[in-house]
C-alpha positions in Angstrom: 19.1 -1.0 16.2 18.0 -3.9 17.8 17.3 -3.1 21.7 17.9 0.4 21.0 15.4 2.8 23.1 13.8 5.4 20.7 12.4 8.5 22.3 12.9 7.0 25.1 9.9 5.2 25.1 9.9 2.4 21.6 12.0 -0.1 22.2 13.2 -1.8 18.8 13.0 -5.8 19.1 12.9 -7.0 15.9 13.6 -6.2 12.4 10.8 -6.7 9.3 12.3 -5.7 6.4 14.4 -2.9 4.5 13.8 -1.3 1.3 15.0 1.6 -0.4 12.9 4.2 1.7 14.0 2.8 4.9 13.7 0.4 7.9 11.2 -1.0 9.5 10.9 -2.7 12.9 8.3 -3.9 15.6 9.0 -2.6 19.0 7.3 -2.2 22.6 5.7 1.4 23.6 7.6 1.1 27.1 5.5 3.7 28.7 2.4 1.8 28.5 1.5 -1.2 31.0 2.0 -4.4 29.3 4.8 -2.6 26.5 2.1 -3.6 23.3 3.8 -3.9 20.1 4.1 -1.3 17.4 5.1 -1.0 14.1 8.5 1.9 13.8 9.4 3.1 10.6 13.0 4.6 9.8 12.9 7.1 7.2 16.5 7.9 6.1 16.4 11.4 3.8 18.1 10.3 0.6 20.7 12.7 0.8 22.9 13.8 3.4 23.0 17.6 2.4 21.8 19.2 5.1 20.5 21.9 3.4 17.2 19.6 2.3 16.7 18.8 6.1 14.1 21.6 6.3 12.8 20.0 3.0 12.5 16.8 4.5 11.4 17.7 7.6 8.7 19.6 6.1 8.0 16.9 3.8 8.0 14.2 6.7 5.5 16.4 8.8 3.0 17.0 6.1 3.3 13.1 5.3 2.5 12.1 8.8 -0.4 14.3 9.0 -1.6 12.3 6.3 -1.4 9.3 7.7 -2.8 10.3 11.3 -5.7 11.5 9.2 -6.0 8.5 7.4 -5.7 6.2 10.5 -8.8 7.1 11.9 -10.5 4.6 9.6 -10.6 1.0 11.0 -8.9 -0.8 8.0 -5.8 1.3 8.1 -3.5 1.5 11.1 -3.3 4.2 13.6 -0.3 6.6 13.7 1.0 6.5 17.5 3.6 9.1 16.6 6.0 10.4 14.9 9.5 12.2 15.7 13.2 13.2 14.6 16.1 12.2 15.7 19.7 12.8 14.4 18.3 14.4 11.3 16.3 11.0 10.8 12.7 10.5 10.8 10.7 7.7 12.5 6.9 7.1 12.2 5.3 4.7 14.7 2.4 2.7 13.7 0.0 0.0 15.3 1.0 -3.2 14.7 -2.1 -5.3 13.0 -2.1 -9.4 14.1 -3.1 -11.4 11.3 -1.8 -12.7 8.0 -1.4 -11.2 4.6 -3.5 -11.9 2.1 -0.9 -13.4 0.1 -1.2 -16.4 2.4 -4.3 -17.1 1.1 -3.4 -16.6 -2.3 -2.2 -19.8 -3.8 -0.8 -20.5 -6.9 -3.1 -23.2 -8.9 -6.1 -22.4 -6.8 -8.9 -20.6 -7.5 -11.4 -18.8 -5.2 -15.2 -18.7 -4.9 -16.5 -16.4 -6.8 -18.4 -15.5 -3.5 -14.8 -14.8 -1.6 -14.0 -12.3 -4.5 -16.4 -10.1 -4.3 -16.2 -10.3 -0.4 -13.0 -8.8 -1.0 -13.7 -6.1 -3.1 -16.7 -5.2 -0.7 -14.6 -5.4 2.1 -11.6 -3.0 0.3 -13.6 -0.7 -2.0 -15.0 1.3 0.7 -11.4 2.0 2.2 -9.9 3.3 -1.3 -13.3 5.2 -1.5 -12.6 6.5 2.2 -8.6 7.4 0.7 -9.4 8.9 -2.3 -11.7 11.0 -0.7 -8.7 12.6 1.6 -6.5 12.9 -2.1 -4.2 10.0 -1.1 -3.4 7.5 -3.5 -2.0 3.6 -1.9 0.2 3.3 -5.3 1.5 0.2 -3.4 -1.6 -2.0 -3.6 -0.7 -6.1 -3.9 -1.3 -9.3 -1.6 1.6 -8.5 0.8 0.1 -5.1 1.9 -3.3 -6.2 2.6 -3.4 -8.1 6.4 -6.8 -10.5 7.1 -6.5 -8.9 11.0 -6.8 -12.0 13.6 -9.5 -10.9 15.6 -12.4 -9.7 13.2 -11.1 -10.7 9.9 -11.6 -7.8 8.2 -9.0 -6.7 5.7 -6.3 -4.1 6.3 -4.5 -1.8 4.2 -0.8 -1.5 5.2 2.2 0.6 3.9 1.1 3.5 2.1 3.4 4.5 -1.1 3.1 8.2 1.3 6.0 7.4 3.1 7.8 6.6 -0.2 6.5 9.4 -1.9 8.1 11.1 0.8 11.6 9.6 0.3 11.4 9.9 -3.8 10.3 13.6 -3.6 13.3 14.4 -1.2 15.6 12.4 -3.9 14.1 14.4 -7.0 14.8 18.0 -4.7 18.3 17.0 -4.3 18.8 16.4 -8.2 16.6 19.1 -8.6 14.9 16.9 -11.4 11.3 16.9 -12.2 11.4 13.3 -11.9 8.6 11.4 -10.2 9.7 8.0 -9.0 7.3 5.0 -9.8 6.4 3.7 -6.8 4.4 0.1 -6.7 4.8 -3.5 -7.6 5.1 -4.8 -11.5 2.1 -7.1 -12.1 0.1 -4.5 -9.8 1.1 -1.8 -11.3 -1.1 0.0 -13.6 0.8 1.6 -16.7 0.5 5.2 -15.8 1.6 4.5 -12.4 4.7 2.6 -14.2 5.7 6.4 -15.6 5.2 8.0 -12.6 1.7 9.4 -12.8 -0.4 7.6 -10.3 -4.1 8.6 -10.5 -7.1 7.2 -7.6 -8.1 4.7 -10.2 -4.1 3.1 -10.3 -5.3 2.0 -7.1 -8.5 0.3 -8.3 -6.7 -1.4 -10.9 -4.1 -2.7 -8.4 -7.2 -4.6 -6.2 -8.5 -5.7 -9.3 -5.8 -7.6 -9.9 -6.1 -9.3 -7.4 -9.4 -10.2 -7.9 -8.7 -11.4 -11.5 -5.3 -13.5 -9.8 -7.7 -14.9 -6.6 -10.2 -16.3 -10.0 -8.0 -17.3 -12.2 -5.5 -18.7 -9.6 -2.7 -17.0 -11.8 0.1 -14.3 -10.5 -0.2 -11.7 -12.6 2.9 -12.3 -14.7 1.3 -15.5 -15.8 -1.8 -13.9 -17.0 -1.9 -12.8 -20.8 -2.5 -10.0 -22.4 -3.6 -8.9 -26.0 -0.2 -7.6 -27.6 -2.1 -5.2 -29.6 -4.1 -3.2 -27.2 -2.7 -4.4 -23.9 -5.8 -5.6 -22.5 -5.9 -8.6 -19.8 -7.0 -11.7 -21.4 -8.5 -13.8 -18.3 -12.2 -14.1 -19.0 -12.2 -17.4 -20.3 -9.9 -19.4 -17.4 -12.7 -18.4 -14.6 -16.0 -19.6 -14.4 -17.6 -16.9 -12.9 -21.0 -15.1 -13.1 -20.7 -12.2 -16.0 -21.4 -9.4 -13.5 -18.3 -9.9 -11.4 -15.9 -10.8 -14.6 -17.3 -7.1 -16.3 -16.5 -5.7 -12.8 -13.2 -7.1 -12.9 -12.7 -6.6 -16.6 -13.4 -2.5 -16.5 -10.9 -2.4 -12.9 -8.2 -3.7 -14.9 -8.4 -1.8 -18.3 -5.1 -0.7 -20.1 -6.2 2.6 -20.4 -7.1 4.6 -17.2 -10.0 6.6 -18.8 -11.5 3.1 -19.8 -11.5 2.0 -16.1 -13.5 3.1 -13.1 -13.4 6.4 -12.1 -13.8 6.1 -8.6 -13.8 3.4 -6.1 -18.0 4.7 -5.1 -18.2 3.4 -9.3 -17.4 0.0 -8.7 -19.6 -0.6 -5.3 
């Protein structure tokens, strides 16, 4: 792929990373002065019976609607475009300069109590903003969240959309009614673990976070009460009681014990 021309415009110059749902690369937009860089996405349909490319394709338009709609908020990137070629299906994304948050995450250290709640103020209002246009992240951990360059504000990268996208098209083609899990263990809340992500999965996720940026702990490190599930962290942070209840209701085993809403928390 590398130097290939897509649409004969997006010139692919390096590669970031495969998973199961695809490629992804950054390439230059050669039609603009300057050729920026951008963020391509290869979406490969997980099967090659070509009678679920109008499936897919259907699928892969309504799913970049989605994400054009939920670009025009500053802490999510813009969708440039998106096309098909050879029966595959490539989304193009702006490209966000700065370092993930799991940079800043360090094993052993904990944060200012002041630097948590920053974060959760500065990411609240974009699962509020999502929620609000029925999208749920489902892939919310340190290495999806960028601290962009020039404003440091937090971004919100690589929506589980585009997976959802791939897992739908591989539950058509066994015809099951199986619903992939989608999302990160130790981020993962449990009703997201069998495959029935709600908004509030989401706010569990970024409380995590919070409770591993306190506690200075990855979340397989941190223990949890074998009888009822629940997260016991309270006591390794000092912290003022407000945030740790905060924290404490994000995280809840149970989603009807959590917050609702991410409007709740703020």
């Amino acid at each position: 792929m590398i130097g290939e021309l897509l649409d004969s415009r997006y010139k692919i110059i390096q590669a970031l990373g495969a998973g199961g749902f695809g490629h992804t690369y950054i390439a230059e937009d050669t039609r603009i002065p300057g050729n920026p860089k951008c963020i391509v996405k290869h979406l490969k349909p997980a099967s090659s019976d070509s009678n679920l490319l109008p499936t897919a394709r259907r699928l892969f338009l309504s799913e970049a609607e989605t994400l054009a709609r939920l670009g025009s908020h500053d802490q999510i990137p813009r969708l440039l475009a998106y096309f098909e070629a050879n029966q595959e299906f490539y989304l193009v994304q702006e490209l966000i300069v700065g370092h993930t948050l799991k940079q800043e995450l360090t094993p052993g250290q904990k944060w200012h109590e002041s630097d948590v709640i920053s974060l959760l103020e500065g990411l609240l209002p974009v699962l509020r903003f999502i929620h609000q246009q029925d999208v749920i992240h489902r892939d919310i951990k340190p290495d999806n969240i960028i601290r962009r360059e020039h404003d440091g504000k937090l971004v919100l990268i690589d929506f589980g959309a585009v997976k959802q996208l791939r897992s739908d098209l591989t539950a058509t083609s066994s015809q099951a009614s199986v619903t992939v899990s989608i999302g990160t263990p130790g981020y993962m809340a449990t009703e997201q673990s069998q495959g029935k992500p709600r908004p509030n999965s989401d706010i569990y996720a970024l409380g995590m976070i919070g409770v591993q940026a306190l506690t200075g702990l990855p979340p397989e490190q941190i223990r949890e009460d074998l009888d009822t599930g629940e997260l016991l962290w309270q006591e390794d942070v000092s912290a003022s009681p407000g945030l740790v209840g905060v924290l404490t209701k994000m995280v809840r085993y149970h989603f009807k014990d959590r917050y609702q809403t991410a409007a709740e928390v703020l």
